[in-house]
C-alpha positions in Angstrom: -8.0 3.8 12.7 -7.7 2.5 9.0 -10.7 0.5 7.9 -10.3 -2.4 5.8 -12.7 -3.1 3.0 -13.3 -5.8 0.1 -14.9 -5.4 -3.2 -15.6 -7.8 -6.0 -14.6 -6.6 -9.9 -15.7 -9.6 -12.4 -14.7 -12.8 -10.4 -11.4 -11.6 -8.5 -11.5 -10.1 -4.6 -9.5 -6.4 -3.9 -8.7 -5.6 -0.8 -8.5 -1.7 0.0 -7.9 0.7 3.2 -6.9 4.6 3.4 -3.7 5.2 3.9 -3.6 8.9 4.8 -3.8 12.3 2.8 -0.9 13.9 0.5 0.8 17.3 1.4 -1.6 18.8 -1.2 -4.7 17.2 0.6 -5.6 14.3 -1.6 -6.4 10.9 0.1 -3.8 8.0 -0.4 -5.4 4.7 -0.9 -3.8 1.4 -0.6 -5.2 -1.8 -3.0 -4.5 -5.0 -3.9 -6.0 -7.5 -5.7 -6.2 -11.0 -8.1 -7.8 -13.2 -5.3 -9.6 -16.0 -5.8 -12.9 -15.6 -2.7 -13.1 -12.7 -0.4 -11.2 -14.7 2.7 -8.1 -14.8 0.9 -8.2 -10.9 0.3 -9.5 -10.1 3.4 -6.6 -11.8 4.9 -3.9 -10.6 2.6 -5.7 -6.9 3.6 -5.6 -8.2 7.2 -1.6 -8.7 7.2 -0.8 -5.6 4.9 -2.9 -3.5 7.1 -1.4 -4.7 10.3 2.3 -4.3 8.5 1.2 -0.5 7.3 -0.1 0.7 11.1 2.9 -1.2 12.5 5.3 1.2 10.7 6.5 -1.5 7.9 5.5 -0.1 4.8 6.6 3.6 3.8 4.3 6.1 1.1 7.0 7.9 -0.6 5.8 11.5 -1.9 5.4 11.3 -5.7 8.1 14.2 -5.9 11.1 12.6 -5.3 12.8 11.9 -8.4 14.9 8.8 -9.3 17.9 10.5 -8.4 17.2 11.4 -4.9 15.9 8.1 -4.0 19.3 6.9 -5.2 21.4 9.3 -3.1 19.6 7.8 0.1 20.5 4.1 -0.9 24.2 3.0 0.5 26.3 2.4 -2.7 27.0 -1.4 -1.3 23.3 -2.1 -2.0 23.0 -3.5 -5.8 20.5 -1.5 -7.6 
């Protein structure tokens, strides 16, 4: 289970939580940040966490290029 964690930098909240490991190993980290008091990140975290366990949000591999992303995207979609 991802764990969801909150830090302070200067006087803005981040939220944070690990979102698995890369093909080569490397752990992928999701963060966010800008908020005003460590509720409103924690419940920014709360939803982005629940939507990246739910299936919602995709990591795309840092190898695909430009172009192959574009292949998969139907040519009536404006890009």
């Amino acid at each position: 289970m991802a764990k969801l964690s909150t830090r302070k930098r200067g006087k803005k909240w981040y939220y944070s939580f690990d979102a698995g490991t890369t093909p080569d190993g490397r752990r992928k980290r999701v963060e966010k940040g800008g908020y005003k008091t460590e509720k409103e990140a924690l419940v920014a975290g709360t939803k982005e966490l629940a939507s990246f366990l739910s299936g919602n949000v995709a990591i795309i591999s840092e190898k695909i290029s430009v172009y192959e992303a574009s292949r998969s995207v139907p040519s009536w979609f404006p890009c």
